[in-house]
N, C-alpha and C positions, 0 to 999 in steps of 0.2 A: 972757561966754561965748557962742557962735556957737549955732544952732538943731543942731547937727550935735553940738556937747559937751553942749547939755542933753538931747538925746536918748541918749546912750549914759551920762550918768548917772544920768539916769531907770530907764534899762532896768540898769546895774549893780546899781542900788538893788532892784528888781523883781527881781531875778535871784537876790541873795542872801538875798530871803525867800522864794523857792520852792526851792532847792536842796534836795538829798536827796529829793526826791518822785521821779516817774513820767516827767522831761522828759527828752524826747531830741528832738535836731535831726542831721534829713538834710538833707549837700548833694551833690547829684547831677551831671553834666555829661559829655559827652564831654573827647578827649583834648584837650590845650592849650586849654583855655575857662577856664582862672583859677581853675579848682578849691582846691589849694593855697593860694596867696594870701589868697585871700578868707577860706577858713577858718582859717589859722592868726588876721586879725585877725577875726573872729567870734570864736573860742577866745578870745581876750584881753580882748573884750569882755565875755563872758559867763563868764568864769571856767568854761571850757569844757577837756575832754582831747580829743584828737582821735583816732577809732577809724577805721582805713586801710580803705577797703572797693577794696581794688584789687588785683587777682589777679597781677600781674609784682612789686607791690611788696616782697610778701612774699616775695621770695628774697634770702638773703643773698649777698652778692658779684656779684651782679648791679645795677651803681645806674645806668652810664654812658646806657642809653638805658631807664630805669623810671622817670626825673622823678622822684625819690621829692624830701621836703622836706628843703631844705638845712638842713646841722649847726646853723646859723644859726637857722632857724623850729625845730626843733626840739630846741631851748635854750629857746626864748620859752614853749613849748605843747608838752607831753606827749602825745608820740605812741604808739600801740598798733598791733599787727596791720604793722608792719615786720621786714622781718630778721629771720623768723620761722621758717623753713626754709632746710632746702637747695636749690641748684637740681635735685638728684638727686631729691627729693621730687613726688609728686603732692600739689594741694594743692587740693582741690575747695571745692565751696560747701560743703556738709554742717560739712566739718571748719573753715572759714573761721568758717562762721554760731556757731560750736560759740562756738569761742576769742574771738570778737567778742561772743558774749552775756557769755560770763564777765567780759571787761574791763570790758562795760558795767556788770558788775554791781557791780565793783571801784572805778569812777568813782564811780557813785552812792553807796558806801559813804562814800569823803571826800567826799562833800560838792558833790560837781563833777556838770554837766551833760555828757553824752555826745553830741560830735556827730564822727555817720560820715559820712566823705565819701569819695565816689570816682566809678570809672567804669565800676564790673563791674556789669552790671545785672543778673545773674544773684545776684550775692551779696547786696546789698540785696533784692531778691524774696527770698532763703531765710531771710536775716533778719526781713522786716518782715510776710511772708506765712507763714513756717514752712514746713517740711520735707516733703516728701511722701513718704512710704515705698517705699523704688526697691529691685528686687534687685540682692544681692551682684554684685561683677564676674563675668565667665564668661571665665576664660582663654582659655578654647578660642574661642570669642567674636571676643575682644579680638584673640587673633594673626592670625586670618581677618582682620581690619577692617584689620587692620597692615598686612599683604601685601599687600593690595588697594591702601593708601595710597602703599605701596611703588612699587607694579605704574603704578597709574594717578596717581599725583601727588593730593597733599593738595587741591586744588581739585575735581579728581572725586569726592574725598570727599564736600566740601563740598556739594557742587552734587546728592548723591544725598539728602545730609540736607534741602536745601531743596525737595527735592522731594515728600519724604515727610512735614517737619514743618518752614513755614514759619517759624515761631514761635520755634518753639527757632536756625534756623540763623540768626534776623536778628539773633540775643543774641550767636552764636557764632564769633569769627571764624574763616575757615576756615584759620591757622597754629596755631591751636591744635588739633592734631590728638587731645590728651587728650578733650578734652571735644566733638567731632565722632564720637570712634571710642564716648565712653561713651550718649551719643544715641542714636547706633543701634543698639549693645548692647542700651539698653533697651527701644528699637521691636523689635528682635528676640526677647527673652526677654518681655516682656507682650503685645507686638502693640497694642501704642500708642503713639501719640508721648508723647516726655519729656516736651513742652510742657501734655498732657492732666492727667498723675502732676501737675505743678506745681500747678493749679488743682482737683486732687482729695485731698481727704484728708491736707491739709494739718495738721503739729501743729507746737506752739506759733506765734510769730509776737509781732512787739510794733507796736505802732500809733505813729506818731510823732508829737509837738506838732507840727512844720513838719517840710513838706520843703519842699526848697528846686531849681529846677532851673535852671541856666547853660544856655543858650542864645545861638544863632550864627548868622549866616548862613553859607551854603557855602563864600563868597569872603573871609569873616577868618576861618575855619575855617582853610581849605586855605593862608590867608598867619604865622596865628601854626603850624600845623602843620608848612609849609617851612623857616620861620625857626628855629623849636628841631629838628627833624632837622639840618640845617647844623652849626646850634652844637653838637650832640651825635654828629655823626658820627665825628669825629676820636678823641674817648675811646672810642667804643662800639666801633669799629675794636683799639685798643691792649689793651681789657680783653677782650675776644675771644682775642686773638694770649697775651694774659697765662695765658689760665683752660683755653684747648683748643690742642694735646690736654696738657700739662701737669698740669692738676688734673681734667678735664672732657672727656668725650669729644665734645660737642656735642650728643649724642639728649637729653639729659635734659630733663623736662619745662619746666624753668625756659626753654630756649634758642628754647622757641618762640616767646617774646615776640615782638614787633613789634621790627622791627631786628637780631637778634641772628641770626636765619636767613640774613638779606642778609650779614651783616658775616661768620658763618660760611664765607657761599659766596664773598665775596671772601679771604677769609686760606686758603682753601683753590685757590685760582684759580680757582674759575669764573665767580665775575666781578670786573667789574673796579669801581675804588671809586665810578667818576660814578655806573654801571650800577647800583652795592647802592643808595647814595644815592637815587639817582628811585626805585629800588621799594620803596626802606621812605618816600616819600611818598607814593607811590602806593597802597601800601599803609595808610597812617596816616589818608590823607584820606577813602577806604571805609570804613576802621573807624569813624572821627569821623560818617560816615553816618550807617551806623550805627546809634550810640549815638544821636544825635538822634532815632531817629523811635522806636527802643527807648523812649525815658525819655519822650518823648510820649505814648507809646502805653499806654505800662505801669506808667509811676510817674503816682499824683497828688501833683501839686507845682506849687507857684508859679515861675512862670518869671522869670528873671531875664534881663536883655540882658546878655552877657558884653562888648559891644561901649562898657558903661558904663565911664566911670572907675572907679579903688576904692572912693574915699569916697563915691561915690554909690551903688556896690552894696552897702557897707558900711551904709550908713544903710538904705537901701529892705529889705535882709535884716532889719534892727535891728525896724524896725518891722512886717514883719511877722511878726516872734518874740516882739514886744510885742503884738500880735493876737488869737496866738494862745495866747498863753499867757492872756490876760483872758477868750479862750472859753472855754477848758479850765476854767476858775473860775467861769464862772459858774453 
């Protein structure tokens, strides 16, 4: 047996005599860094369910530019928190964190370890840090914020929210105009930024055995980000042309995703497909930003080089799951 099989039978073996306890494994990372991958064989290893912490993934009928995990991984590893909504739905952290505690609570009943992986670093904070007490939405509020985004283009938005709360806007990309317009809903209704409510008064929250964080340089950030844009531009293009206006008018919350605004404004003619194509990487590679200096910044976790083969990210994750779970015991 190689040092790589006696390792993950050690750790199988380990794994089935802490089961049903208090473990939960995070893995975190920006967009295209092997999130996915990794964790479905982490799941396998560890006799693991996989709980989705990624805010595009949970719409239903939207899959062509969400990465979500193929038919294929999940058949292998029991996924949650997918195909969970409509694209017509808003689907905050709040309500995320909600439906994510129960599953994990569902996991641990059989027997199984919960591990959430994703890219929303917003939703892992309301999970792992718990919920801050924010007021209701204010319509009247909300439609002022709308007009404005109208008026002056969702980057103005943006660019008002990082002005006012740099914290929150570094979480928040500025096409997601739901969670830009609820930001400063809330700086307008407390007269604080959201980012303060996060760090204040916080209930519930659960603590992980590991977290785990995928890590990249900028430059095979920005070339596996090019390369699945490419290979997903063509379906994301067709399921657009499929769903609006058809099923879908295009405003719905789902359509803010990354890519779906571009591919919107090409089937509508304003632009054309080289043009969607460069700006949803243009766009993807900011966001991958991002999330890098986000999960730096604001999750503790062990860093992993995403720039690793599997079976070496595989192993290095293995052991230290095995690490940590020998702390947690002693």
């Amino acid at each position: 047996m190689t040092i790589f099989g006696k390792l993950l039978a050690v750790t199988m073996k380990k794994t089935v005599e802490i089961v049903g306890g208090r473990s939960i494994l995070v893995l975190a990372g920006p967009t295209a860094s092997g999130k996915t991958d990794l964790a479905v064989s982490l799941a396998e290893a560890l006799g693991a369910e996989i709980v989705s912490a990624d805010s595009r993934q949970v719409y239903r009928r939207l899959d062509a530019g969400t990465a979500k995990p193929s038919n294929e991984q999940r058949a292998r590893v029991r996924h949650w928190l997918l195909d969970c909504a409509d694209p017509s739905e808003t689907f905050d952290a709040a309500r995320w964190a909600k439906e994510a505690s129960d599953a994990i609570a569902g996991i641990r009943s059989r027997g199984k370890i919960p591990l959430v992986c994703g890219g929303t670093g917003l939703y892992l904070r309301a999970l792992l840090e718990g919920m801050s007490p924010l007021p209701p939405r204010d319509e009247a509020v909300r439609a002022r914020l709308t007009a404005e985004a109208e008026k002056h283009g969702r980057a103005a938005l943006h660019a008002r929210l990082a002005k006012a709360d740099p914290e929150a806007a570094a979480g928040i990309p500025p096409a997601n105009i739901q969670r830009v317009i609820r930001a400063l809903e809330v700086l307008e209704l407390t007269g604080k930024p959201i980012s303060v409510h996060w760090r204040e008064g916080r209930d519930g929250g659960m603590k992980p055995t590991l977290a785990l964080r995928l890590d990249m340089n900028p430059e095979l950030s920005r070339e596996r980000i090019e390369t699945r844009a490419r290979g997903m531009w063509p379906g994301l293009l067709s399921e657009v042309t499929a769903l609006v206006p058809k099923v879908y008018t295009g405003a719905e919350p789902g359509f803010t995703s990354l890519g779906y605004r571009e591919a919107l404004a090409c089937t509508r003619g304003e632009m054309t497909e080289e043009a969607g194509l460069a700006e949803l990487i243009r766009a993807t590679v900011a966001y991958a930003k991002r999330q890098r200096t986000w999960f730096r910044n604001q999750l503790d976790a062990e860093a992993l080089d995403a720039a690793a083969g599997p079976d070496a990210l595989l192993a290095r994750a293995l052991r230290l799951w095995e690490e940590a779970r020998e702390k947690t015991a002693a």
